[in-house]
C-alpha positions, 0 to 999 in steps of 0.5 A: 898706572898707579891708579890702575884698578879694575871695577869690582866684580859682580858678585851676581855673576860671581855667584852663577859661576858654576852655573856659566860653567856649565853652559859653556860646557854644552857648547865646546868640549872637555878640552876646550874649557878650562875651569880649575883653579890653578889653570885659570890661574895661567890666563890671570895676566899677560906681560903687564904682570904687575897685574893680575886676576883669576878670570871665571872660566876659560874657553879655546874655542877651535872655529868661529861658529864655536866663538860665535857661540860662546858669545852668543851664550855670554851676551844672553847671560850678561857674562864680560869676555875678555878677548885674548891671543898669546897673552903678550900683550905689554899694556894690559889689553888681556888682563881678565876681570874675576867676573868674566870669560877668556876666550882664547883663540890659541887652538884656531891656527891654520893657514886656511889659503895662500894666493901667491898670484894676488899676494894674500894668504887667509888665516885663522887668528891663532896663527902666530906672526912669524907663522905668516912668513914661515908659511911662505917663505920658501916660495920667496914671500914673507909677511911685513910686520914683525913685533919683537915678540913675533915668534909667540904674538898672533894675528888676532893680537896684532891686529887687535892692537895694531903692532908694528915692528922694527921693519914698519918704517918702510912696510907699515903696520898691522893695519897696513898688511890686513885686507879683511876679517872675519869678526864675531860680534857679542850676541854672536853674529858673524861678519865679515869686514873688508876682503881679499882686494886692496880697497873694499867699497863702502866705509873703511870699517876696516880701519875702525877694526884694526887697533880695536883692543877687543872691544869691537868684537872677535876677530877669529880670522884674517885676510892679510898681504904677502910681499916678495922678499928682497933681493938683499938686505944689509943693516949696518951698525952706527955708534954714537957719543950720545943719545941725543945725536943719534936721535937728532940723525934720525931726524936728519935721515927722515927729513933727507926723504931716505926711508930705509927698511929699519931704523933701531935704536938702543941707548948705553944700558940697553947696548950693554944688556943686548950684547951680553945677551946675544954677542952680537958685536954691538959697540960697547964704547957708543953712548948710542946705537942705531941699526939701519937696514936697507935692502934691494941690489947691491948698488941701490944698497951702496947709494943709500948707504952713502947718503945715510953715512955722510948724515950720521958723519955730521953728528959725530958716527964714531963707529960703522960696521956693515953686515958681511953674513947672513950670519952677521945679520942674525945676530945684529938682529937677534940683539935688538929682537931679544932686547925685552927679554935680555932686560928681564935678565937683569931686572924687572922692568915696566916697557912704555910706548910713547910716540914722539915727533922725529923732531923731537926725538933728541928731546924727548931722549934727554927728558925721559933720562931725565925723568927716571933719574930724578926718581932714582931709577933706571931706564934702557932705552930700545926703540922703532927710532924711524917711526919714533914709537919709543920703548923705554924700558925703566927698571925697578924691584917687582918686590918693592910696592915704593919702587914700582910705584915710581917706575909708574909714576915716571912712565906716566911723566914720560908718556905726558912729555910725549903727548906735550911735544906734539906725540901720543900715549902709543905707537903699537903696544895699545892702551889696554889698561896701562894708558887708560887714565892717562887718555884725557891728556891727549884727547877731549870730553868730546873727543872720548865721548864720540869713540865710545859711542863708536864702540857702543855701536857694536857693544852696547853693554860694553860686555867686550873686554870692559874697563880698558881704553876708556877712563872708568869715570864718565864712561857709558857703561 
């Protein structure tokens, strides 16, 4: 990361600034384009704000045909567009180029239907995640994948990094719960991918879309699948002396064929930070935590359980405490939802998303301490363990360039370590810019030169979020 740079602008498009402007002004309205200085300046970055930069203009288009076109509009002129949702993004996936235009989905945010018969609902991109379950939790439905961040992240940003969430060990991801979108490509045309059925015909372009970073095209609606909520859910605190043997009983767990609801992480620093936070009850004495929900009827609820506690008892549980209250679980869960924003309490921090095998979970712990010790810095440790999509959280002084610069250096040493053992660059968060030359460590010449053929089917230009995903040396662009 800390060779992130962006190519130089184009001092051709630079120089036409006001000229764009104007032309995307005929096309939405006042309140829709954003053109000053200091409110550009509130889309220069998202939450990678180590980096930053000022993009040309900003548009909020408000339907698809407007999306579609402002990027008929910007393919004529040979403007980029950097694709953006909330801005949440911890990989740098909405960080702007200075010559380009964010186009910003925030005003599309209807439900546009709900089909509880067939369990889908319909909604634009800028509908928020939670938004989803809020929209049919009270006929007794909910929507699966829930990012720590999912009270603020939309759709159209899951969808374009494919997130996950603590509850994704049993319900999957992103690209798990969408059915079908609407997507605009770059000279503007209008597709439709995938539908309201659970297997389209023809390709899985659906599979192609999902994870796509904004690269493909636009999505500015989506078709996705709501559950029926559980009859219960219990999560249940177990603590250890370590980190390594609580992420060798996930192990355990997973291997025991038990898939749970959720299986949470935290190590020391972070159980410290979270229940200073939220005053959940989390156990100060562990050295590690593991939350670990199961739901269903009580009885089910008991029979898991006991398989999942005679597991942790051989590698040592010294604490178990069941949720008794909806309240109860309210605050276990607040604490590991609020885990990145606790952090930013007590320092500046650079948030990694490694993936290691489960069978290496206990390894990889021990190395990532390892790592940022060894360039005097620290790291809490706050992860989706049953999927092992690991987010270490190493914490440095943003006001310091020699600290940051070894907060990178050592996530860099722990994304490699990750790939070494057998895991990938990332679980959910993208590779945005943050991971982007880092990509010749898990894949091919050959291997990056079919997936950007594959993204100059839809984007010959490479106009769509350019200089993201792909190493900028050797790129077809």
């Amino acid at each position: 990361m800390s060779s992130i740079r962006f190519p130089a602008p184009d001092p051709a498009i630079l120089a036409r600034r006001e000229e764009i402007v104007v032309g995307l002004a005929r096309i939405v309205p006042p309140g829709c384009l954003v053109t000053g200085l200091d409110e550009r300046r509130a889309f220069e970055t998202d939450a990678l704000t180590a980096y930053r930069s000022v993009p040309l203009a900003v548009v909020l288009p408000r339907s698809t045909q407007e999306t579609a076109a402002v990027l008929r509009y910007c393919h004529g002129a040979g403007v980029k567009v950097t694709p953006r949702g909330a801005g949440t993004s911890l990989s740098g996936g909405a960080i702007p180029q200075e010559d380009s235009v964010v186009v910003a989905l925030t005003k599309m945010t209807r439900v546009l239907d709900v089909d509880y018969a067939n369990r889908v609902a319909r909604v634009e991109a800028g509908v928020t995640n939670l938004g989803i379950s809020d929209a049919v939790a009270a006929d007794g439905f909910f929507y699966a994948p829930d990012p720590s961040s999912q009270l603020a992240c939309t759709i159209g940003g899951n969808i374009g990094m494919n997130s996950g969430g603590a509850h994704c060990l049993k319900y999957g991801v992103t690209t798990n719960n969408v059915l079908g979108v609407t997507m605009v490509l770059i000279d503007g045309t209008i597709v439709e991918i995938g539908g309201d059925w659970l297997d389209a015909p023809g390709y899985d372009l659906l599979g192609l879309i999902v994870g796509h970073e904004g690269q493909l095209g636009i999505v500015t609606e989506a078709t996705v699948r709501i559950l029926r909520q559980a009859e219960n859910a219990r999560p249940v605190l177990f603590g250890f002396a370590s980190s390594e043997a609580a992420g060798a009983c996930v192990a355990d767990i997973i291997a025991a064929g038990i898939v749970p609801v959720a299986i949470e992480f935290m190590d020391k620093l972070a159980i410290e930070i979270c229940e200073a936070f939220a005053r959940a009850g989390y156990p100060l004495d562990a050295g590690a935590l593991l939350i670990v929900e199961v739901e269903g009827s009580e009885a089910e609820m008991d029979a898991q359980l006991r398989r999942i506690v005679a597991i942790a008892e051989r590698h040592g549980v010294t604490t178990v405490r069941e949720s008794k209250s909806a309240m109860e679980t309210a605050a276990i869960w607040k604490g590991r939802k609020s885990a990145f924003g606790a952090t930013g309490r007590v320092a500046d921090y650079i948030c990694m998303d490694g993936t290691a095998p489960l069978g290496q979970l206990a390894r990889v712990l021990k190395r990532t301490d390892e790592i940022v010790r060894s360039y005097g810095l620290r790291v809490a440790n706050v992860f989706h363990a049953g999927d092992g999509n690991m987010h270490p959280l190493i914490m440095y002084n943003v006001n310091d360039p020699a600290e940051q610069e070894k907060a990178e250096k050592a996530g860099e040493d722990i994304l490699k370590f990750c790939v070494e053992v057998g895991g990938c660059l990332t679980g959910e968060h993208g590779v945005g810019v943050e991971k982007r030359d880092l990509m010749p460590r898990q894949f091919t010449v050959d291997d990056l030169a079919q997936q950007m053929r594959a993204r100059a089917a839809f984007d010959e230009t490479w106009l769509l979020n350019s200089a993201k995903v792909f190493p900028l040396e050797g790129r077809a662009a």
